[in-house]
C-alpha distance (Angstrom), angle and dihedral (degrees) to the residues before:
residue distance angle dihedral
X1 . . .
X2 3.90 . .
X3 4.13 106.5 .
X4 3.68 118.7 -108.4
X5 3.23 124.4 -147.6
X6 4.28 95.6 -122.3
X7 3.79 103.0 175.0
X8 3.68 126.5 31.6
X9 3.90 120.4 -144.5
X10 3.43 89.8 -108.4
X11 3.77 97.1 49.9
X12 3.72 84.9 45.5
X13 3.45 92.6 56.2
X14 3.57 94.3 40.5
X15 4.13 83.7 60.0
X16 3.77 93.1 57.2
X17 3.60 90.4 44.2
X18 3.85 90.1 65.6
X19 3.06 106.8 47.3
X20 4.27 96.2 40.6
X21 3.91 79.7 55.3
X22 4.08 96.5 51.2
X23 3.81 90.5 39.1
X24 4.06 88.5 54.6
X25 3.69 86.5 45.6
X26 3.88 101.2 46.6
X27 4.50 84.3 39.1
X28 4.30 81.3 56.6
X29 4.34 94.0 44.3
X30 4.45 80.8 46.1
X31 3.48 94.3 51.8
X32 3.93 95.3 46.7
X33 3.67 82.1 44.6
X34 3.48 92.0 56.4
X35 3.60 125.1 -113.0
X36 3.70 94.5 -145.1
X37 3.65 95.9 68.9
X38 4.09 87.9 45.2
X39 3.64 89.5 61.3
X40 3.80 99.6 41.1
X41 3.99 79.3 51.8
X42 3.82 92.7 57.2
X43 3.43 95.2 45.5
X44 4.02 93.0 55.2
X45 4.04 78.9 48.7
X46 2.99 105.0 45.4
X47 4.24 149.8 -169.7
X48 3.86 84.5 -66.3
X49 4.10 97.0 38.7
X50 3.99 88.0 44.0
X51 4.25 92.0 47.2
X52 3.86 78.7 52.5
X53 3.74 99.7 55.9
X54 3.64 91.1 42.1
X55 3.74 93.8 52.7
X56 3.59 85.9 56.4
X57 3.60 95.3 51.1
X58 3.92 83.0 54.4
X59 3.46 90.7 55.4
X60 3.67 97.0 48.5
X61 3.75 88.9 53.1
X62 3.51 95.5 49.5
X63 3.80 103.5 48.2
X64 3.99 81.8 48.7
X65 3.87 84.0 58.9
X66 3.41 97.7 53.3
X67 3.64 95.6 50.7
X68 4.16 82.6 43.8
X69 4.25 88.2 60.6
X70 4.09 88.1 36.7
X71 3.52 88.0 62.0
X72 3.84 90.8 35.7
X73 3.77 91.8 60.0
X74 3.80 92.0 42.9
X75 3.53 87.5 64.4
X76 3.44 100.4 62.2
X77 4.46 86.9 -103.3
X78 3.61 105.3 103.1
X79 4.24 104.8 -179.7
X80 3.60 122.8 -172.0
X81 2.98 116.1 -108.2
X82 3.39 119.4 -116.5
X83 3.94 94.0 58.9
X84 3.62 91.4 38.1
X85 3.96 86.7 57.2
X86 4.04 86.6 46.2
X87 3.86 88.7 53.4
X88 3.52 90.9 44.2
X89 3.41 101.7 57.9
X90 3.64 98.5 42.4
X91 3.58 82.4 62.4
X92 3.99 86.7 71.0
X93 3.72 89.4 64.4
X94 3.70 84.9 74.9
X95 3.95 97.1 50.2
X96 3.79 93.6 111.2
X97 3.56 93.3 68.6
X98 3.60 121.8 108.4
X99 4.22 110.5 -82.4
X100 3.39 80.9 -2.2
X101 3.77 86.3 -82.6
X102 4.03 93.2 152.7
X103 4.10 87.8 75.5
X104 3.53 85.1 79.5
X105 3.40 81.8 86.7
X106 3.82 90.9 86.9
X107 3.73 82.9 68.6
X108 4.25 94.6 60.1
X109 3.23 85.8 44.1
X110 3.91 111.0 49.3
X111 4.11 82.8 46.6
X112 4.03 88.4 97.3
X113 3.71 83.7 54.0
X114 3.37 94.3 61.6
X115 3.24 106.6 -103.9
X116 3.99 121.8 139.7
X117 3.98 114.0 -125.6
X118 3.83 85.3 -124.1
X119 4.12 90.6 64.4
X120 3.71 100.8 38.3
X121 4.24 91.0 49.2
X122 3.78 81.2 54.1
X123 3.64 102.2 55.6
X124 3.93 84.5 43.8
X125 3.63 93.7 50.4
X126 3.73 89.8 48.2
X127 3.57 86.7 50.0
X128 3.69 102.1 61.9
X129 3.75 88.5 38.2
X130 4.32 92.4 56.5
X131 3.90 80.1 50.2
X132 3.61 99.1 48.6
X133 3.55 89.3 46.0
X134 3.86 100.7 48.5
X135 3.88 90.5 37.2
X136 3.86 92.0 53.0
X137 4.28 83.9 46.1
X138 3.42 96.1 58.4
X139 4.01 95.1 45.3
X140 3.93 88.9 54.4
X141 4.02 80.7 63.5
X142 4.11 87.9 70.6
X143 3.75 102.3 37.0
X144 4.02 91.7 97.2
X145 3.73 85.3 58.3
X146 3.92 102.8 35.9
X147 4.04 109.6 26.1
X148 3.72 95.1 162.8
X149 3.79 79.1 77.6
X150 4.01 92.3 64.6
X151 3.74 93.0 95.0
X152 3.83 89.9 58.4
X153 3.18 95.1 43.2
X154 3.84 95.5 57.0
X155 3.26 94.3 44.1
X156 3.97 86.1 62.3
X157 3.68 81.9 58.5
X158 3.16 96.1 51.4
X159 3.50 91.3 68.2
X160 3.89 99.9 27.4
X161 4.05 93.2 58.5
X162 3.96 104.1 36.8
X163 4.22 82.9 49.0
X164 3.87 86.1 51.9
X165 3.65 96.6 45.0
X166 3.78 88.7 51.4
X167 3.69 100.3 52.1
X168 3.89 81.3 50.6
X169 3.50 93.4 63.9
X170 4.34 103.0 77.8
X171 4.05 96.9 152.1
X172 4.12 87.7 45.8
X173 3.87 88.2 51.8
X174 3.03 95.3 44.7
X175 3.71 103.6 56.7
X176 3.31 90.5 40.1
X177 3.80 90.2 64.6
X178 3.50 91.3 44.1
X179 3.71 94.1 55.6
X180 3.68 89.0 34.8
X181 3.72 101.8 61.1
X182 3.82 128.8 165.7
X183 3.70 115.5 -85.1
X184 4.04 137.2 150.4
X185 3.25 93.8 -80.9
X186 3.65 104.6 103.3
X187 4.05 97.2 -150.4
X188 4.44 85.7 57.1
X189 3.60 81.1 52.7
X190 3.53 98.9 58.3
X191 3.59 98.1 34.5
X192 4.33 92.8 45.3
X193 3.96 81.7 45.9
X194 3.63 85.7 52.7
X195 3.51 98.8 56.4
X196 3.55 95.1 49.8
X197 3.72 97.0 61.2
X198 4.03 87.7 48.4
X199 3.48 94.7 49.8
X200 3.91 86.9 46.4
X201 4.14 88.1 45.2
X202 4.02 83.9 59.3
X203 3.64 97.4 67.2
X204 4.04 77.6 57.4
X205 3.73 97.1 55.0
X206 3.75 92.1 52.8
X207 4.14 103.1 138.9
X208 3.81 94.1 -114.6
X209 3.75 85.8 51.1
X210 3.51 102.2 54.6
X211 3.56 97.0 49.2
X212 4.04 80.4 57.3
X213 3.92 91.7 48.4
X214 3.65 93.6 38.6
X215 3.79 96.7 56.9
X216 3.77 92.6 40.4
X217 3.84 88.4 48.1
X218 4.44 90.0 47.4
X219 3.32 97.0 54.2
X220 4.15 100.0 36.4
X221 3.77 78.8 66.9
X222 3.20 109.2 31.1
X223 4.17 83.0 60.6
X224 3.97 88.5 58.9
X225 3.61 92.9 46.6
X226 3.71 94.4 52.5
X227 3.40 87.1 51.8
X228 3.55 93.1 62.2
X229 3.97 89.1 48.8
X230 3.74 86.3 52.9
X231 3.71 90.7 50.0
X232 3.74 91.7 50.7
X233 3.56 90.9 47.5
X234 3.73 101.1 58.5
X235 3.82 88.7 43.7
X236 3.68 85.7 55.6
X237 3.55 107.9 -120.8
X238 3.84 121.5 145.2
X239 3.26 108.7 -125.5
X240 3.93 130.9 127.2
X241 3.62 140.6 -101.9
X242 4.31 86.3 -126.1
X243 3.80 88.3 44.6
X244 3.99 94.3 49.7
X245 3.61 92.6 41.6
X246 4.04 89.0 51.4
X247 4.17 87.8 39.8
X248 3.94 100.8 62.5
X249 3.80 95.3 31.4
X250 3.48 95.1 52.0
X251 4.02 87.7 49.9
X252 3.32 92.6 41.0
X253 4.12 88.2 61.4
X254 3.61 89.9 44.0
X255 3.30 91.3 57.5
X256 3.46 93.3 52.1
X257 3.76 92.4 47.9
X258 3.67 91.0 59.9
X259 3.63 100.5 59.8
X260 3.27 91.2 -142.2
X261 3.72 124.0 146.1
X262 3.83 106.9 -78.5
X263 3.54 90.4 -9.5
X264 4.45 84.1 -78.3
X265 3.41 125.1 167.6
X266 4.56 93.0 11.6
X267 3.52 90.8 58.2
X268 4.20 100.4 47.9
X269 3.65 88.4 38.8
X270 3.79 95.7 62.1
X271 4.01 94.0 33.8
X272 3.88 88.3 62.5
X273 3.63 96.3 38.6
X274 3.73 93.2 62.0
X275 3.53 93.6 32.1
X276 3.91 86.6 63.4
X277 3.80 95.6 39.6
X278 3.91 90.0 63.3
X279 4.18 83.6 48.8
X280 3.54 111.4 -95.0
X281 3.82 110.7 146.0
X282 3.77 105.0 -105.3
X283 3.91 91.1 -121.5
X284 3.77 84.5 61.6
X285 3.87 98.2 42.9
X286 3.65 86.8 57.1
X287 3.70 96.8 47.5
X288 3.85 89.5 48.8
X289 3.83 86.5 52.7
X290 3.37 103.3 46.1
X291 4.19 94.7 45.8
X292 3.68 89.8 48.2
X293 3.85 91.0 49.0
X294 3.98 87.1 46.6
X295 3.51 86.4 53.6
X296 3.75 107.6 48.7
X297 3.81 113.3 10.8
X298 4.35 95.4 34.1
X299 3.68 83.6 38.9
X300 3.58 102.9 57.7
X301 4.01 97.6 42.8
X302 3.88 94.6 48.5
X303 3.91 84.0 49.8
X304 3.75 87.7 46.4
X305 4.02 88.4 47.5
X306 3.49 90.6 58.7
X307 3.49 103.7 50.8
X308 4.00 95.6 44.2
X309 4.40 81.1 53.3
X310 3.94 82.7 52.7
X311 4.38 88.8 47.1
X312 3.59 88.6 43.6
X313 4.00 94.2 49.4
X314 4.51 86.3 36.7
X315 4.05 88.1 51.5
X316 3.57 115.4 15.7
X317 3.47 115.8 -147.4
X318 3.87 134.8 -128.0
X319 3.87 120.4 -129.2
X320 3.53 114.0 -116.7
């Protein structure tokens, strides 16, 4: 297959730039946070506790893989695996962007693969979909115990069901594209382009699979979460498997309803506020946060910075 060139130097550089940026910002929140109470929290964790977590974070990124090449395959764009995984997690590199947006990435670069635009936005768009939904799942387990978080969670509906409803809706998409078609105008461009990744994102919402994607998307989560139990465990805290479980999903949508870069700054701020509402000191609750975001969001785009390095050096690219 001919080499194409998939990221520009600028757009490479443009990469870095976001994530030196969010890791300056999240090294500022740490500091106010107070690093001393982040290391006396490792040390009640661990080597052992913290190989744990991290294992866990592995997990979650590799059931979120194998619904990634489900969907893949679905779409008529089987990959192999092992550069398919490479692709993958480069994406991570880009996690700090806002909605997570920057994973698109994948798309750019599965393009010398074969692998029309069109297809690889789908599977993405799937993606964050299967996360929304299983994220907003395992918040509704806590909302007995905290309903102040009702609005927040039905806001997470809000996008999870109209999304669904959408994707349900082949005949509608389809004459829509048909009366929609791609023309010089640059707005019919985006909008026809539009409708071709939903209509490709339908084959992904198939019943079968999205029991597949759901279960895949459950327990990827699920794995982070009970790392934060674990976490809160070994530092002694009191606080429930349900609770936990409710605690860093219900973060982890707020973070994605903020938009903000990696979710930063929404999601901490209602980890520790719950965390502290069931009676952890707030020193701890921040320590907590911070080690589990180390472990799982931090971990994941320094991964994903490596492997795009090892891309860049496999394929170099051409400035554009």
């Amino acid at each position: 297959m001919s080499e194409v060139p998939y990221l520009s130097g600028w757009r490479y550089r443009a990469v870095i730039a976001s994530v030196v940026f969010s890791v300056l910002g999240y090294l500022g929140f740490s500091l106010w946070g107070g690093w001393q109470a982040v290391t006396q929290a490792m040390g009640e964790v661990g080597l052992s506790g913290l190989a744990i977590v991290l294992s866990m974070s592995v997990l979650n990124y590799g059931l979120r893989f194998m619904r990634w090449q489900t969907y893949l395959r679905v779409l008529g764009h089987p990959v192999a695996w092992q550069p398919s995984l490479n692709i993958y997690l480069a994406g991570f590199a880009l996690t700090t962007t806002p909605g997570k947006a920057g994973e698109a990435l994948r798309g750019v670069l599965l393009k010398r693969w074969g692998v029309p635009y069109p297809q690889s936005f789908a599977a993405f768009f799937s993606e964050r979909l299967s996360d929304l939904f299983a994220i907003v799942s395992l918040a509704l387990l806590g909302l007995l115990l905290y309903p102040q978080a009702q609005p927040l969670i039905v806001a997470g509906l809000g996008l999870v069901l109209p999304g669904m409803l959408l994707l349900s809706q082949r005949r509608m998409l389809e004459w829509l594209a048909a009366v929609i078609p791609a023309s010089g105008h640059a707005l019919m461009n985006i909008v026809h382009h539009l409708l071709k990744v939903l209509l490709a994102a339908q084959q992904c919402h198939r019943w079968n699979i999205m029991l597949i994607a759901s279960l895949l998307s459950l327990l990827a989560w699920a794995a982070e979460a009970l790392a934060l139990y674990w976490i809160l465990g070994w530092m002694g805290a009191d606080i429930s498997l349900t609770f936990a479980l409710f605690t860093y999903a219900l973060a982890m949508l707020a973070g994605a309803l903020s938009f903000m870069p990696g979710g930063l700054g929404g999601a901490e701020a209602v980890m520790i506020a719950l965390l502290v509402f069931k009676g952890m000191p707030s020193a701890d609750a921040v320590a907590a946060t911070l080690l589990i975001r180390l472990a799982t969001l931090w971990f994941a785009v320094g991964i994903g910075a490596v492997m795009l390095l090892r891309l860049k050096s496999a394929h170099p690219v051409m400035d554009g």
